[in-house]
C-alpha positions in Angstrom: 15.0 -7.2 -20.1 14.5 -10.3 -22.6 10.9 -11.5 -23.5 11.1 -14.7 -21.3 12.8 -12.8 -18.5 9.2 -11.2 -18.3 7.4 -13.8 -18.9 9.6 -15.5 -16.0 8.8 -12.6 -14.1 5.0 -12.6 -14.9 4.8 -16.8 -13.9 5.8 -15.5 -10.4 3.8 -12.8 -9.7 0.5 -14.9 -10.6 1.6 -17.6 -8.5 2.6 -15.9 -5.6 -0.3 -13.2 -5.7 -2.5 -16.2 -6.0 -1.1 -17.5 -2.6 -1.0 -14.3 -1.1 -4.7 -13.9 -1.5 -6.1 -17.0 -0.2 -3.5 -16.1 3.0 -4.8 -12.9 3.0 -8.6 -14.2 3.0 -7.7 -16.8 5.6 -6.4 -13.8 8.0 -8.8 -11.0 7.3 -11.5 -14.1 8.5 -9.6 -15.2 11.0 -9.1 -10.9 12.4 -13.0 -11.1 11.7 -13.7 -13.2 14.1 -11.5 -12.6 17.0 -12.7 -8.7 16.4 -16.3 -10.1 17.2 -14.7 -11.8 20.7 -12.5 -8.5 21.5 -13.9 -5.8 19.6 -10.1 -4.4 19.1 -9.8 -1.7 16.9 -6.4 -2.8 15.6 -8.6 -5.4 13.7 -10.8 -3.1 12.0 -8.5 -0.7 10.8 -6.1 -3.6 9.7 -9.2 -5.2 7.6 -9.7 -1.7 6.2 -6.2 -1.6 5.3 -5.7 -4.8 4.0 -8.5 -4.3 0.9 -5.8 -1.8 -0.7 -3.3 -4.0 -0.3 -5.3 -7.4 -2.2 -6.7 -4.3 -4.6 -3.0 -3.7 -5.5 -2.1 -7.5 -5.6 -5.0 -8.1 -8.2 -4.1 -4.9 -10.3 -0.5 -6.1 -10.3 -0.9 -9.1 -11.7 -3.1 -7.8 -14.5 -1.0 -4.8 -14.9 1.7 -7.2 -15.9 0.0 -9.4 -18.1 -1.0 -6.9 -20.3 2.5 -5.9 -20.7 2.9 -9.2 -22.5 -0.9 -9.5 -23.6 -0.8 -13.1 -21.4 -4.3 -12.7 -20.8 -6.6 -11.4 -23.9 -9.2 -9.3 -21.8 -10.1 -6.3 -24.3 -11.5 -4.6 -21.3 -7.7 -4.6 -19.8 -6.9 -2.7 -23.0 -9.3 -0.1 -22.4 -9.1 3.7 -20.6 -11.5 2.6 -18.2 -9.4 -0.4 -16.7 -6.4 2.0 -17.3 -7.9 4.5 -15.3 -9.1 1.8 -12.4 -5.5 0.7 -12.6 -3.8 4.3 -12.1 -6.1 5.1 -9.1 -5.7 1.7 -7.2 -1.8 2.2 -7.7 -1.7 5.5 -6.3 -4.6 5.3 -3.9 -3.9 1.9 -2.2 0.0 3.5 -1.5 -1.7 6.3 0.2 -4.5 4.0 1.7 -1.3 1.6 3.1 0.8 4.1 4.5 -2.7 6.1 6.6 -3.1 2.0 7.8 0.1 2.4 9.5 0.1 5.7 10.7 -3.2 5.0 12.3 -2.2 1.5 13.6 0.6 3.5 15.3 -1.3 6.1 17.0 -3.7 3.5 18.3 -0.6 1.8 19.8 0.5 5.4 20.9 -2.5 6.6 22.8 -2.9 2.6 24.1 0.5 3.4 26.2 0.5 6.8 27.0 -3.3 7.4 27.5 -4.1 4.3 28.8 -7.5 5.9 30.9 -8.5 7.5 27.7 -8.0 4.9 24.7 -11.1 2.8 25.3 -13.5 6.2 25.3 -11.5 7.5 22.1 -10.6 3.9 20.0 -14.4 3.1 20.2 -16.4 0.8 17.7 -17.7 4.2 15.9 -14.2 5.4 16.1 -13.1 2.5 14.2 -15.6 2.5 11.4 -15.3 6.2 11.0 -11.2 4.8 10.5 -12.2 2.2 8.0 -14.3 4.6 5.8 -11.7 7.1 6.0 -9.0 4.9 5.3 -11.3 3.5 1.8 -12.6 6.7 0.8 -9.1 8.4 0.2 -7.6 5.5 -1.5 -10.6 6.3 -4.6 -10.2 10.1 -3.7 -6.5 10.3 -4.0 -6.1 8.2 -6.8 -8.8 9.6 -8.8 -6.7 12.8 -8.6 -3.4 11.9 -9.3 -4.9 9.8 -12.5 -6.5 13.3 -13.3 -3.6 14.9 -13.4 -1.7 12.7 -15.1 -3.9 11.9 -17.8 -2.5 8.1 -18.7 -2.7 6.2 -22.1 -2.4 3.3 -23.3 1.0 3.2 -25.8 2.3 -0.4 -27.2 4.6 -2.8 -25.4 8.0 -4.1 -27.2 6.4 -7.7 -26.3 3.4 -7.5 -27.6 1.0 -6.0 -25.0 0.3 -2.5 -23.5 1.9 -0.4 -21.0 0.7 2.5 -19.6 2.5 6.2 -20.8 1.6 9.4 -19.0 0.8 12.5 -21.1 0.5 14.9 -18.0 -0.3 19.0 -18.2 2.3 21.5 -19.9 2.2 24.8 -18.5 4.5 27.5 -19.9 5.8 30.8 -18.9 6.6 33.4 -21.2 8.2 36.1 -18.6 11.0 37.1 -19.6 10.8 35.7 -22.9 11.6 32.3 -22.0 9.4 29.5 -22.1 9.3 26.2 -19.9 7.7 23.5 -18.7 6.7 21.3 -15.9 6.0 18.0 -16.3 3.2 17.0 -14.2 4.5 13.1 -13.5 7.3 14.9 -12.3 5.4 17.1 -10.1 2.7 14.4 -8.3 6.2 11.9 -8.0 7.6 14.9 -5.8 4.2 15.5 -4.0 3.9 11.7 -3.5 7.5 11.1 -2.0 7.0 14.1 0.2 3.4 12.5 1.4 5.4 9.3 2.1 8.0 10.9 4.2 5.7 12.7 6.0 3.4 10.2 7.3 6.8 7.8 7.3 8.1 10.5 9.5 5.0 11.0 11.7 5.0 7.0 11.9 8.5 7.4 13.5 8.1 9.5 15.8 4.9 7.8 17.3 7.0 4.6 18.0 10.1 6.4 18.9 7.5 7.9 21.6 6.5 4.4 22.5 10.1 2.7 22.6 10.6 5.3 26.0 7.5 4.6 27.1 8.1 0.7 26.8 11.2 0.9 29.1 9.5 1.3 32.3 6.2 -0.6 31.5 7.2 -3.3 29.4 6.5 -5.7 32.2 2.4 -4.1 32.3 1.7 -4.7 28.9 0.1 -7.6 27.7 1.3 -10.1 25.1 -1.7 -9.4 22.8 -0.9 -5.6 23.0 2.9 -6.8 22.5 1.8 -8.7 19.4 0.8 -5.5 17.8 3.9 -3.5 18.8 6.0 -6.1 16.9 3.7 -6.2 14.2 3.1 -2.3 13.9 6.7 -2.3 13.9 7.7 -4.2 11.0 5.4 -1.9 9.1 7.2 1.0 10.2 10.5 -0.3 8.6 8.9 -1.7 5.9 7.6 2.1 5.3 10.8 3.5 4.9 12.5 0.6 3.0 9.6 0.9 0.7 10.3 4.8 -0.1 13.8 4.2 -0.9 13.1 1.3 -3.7 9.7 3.3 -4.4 11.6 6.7 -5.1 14.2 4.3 -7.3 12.5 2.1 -9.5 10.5 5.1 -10.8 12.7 7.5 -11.3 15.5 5.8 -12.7 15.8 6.1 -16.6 14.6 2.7 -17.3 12.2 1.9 -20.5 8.1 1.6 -19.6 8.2 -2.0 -19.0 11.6 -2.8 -17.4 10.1 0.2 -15.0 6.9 -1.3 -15.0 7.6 -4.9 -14.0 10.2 -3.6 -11.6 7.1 -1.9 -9.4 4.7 -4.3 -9.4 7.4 -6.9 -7.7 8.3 -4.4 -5.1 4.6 -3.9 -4.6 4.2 -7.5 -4.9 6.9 -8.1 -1.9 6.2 -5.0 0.1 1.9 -6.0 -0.1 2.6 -9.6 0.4 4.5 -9.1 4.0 1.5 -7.8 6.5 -0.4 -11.4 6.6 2.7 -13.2 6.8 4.3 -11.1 10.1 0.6 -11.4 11.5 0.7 -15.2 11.4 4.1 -15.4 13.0 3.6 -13.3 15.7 -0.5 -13.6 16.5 -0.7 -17.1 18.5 -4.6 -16.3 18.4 -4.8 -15.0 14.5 -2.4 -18.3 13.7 -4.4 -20.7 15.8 -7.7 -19.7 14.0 -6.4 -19.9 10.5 -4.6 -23.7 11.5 -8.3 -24.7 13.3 
């Protein structure tokens, strides 16, 4: 990839991120507000859900301006932004996918345990959800960035890219030595996280789609709204593992590799606002008022 084909690149990603945010602000007050009228938990774990997603929108953008040194921060150049920026990577993917697998339990035990949602999904339920949902993103990503040990190497266009350095381990049984490398090893772990809770995500709406046949009439169009909504992250999920599993582990260099994440993370972070706005009359209405 040429030097203005990432410059290009980088143009577009500030831009749009840019945009994205202020949408992003606009709906998280918007969800703010009609949480105060409705008190829907949906809301609150959305919010909490949404601060990984404008975490990784910001890191993205600086992530690839350093690549190119477009912005001249020396703290960007750092281990302690590198660090921030390892954790937020791996933590807000974690963060995004427990958003959605709560969202779609919430939605589950809405249908099937109608009698029994209210007393579960309460306000202290929800904040207990939020924290959760916050806390793991630091914890998570703390420990993969542990693990991995990344350092700043140089960038063929003038900037800095991020190389990881992992833990060797060796085993001399048998007289024959080998290693594991460690990126190799929390890739793995990650991808089997994501299918997992892309899996358990399945199966909650596959258990709602049955449910839906005979009470689709009963539901109401708010609680609609967030099946549709809920929905499109749960294909988004699993379209985001396939590219996520791809673009880093194909044999590209650092920055082709790079730059090729942060716009999938760009596209798959930037969707959630805008499917809220289309389908929400009463999130759309608030943000147009």
């Amino acid at each position: 990839m040429t030097m203005q084909a990432f410059e290009a690149i980088g143009l577009f990603i500030v831009f749009y991120s840019s945009w994205t945010l202020f949408i992003y602000i606009s709906v998280i007050s918007a969800m703010i507000q009609e949480r105060k009228q409705s008190n829907i938990v949906f809301y609150t774990i959305y919010v909490a859900g949404s601060v990984a997603d404008i975490l990784a929108l910001i890191n993205g953008v600086f992530t690839h301006c350093s690549l190119t040194n477009f912005i001249h921060f020396t703290f960007l150049r750092t281990s302690l932004a590198l660090k921030l920026s390892h954790i937020i990577v791996w933590g807000s993917r974690f963060t995004q996918l427990l958003t959605v697998l709560l969202i779609a339990i919430n939605r589950l035990t809405a249908i099937h345990c109608r009698l029994r949602h209210t007393f579960v999904w309460t306000k202290q339920a929800a904040q207990v959800c939020a924290s959760f949902q916050i806390a793991l993103m630091f914890l998570y990503g703390t420990i993969v960035t542990h693990v991995l040990q990344p350092e700043w190497t140089h960038s063929s266009f003038g900037g800095v890219v991020a190389k990881v350095i992992g833990i060797t381990s060796s085993d001399y049984e048998t007289l024959v030595q080998f290693s594991i490398r460690t990126e190799d090893i929390m890739f793995s772990v990650s991808l089997l996280i994501q299918f997992v809770m892309s899996l358990a995500i399945i199966i909650c709406y596959v258990a709602m789609l049955f449910e839906l046949r005979s009470t689709m009439r009963k539901i109401s169009i708010l609680t609609l709204v967030q099946h549709i909504v809920t929905a499109q992250f749960c294909n988004l999920t699993v379209a985001f593992c396939d590219t996520y599993s791809l673009s880093t582990k194909c044999s590209f260099q650092n920055e082709t590799k790079t730059s090729l994440y942060i716009l999938l993370t760009l596209v798959y972070n930037s969707i959630p606002p805008y499917l809220l706005i289309t389908f929400s009359k009463s999130i759309r209405h608030r943000i147009l008022s």
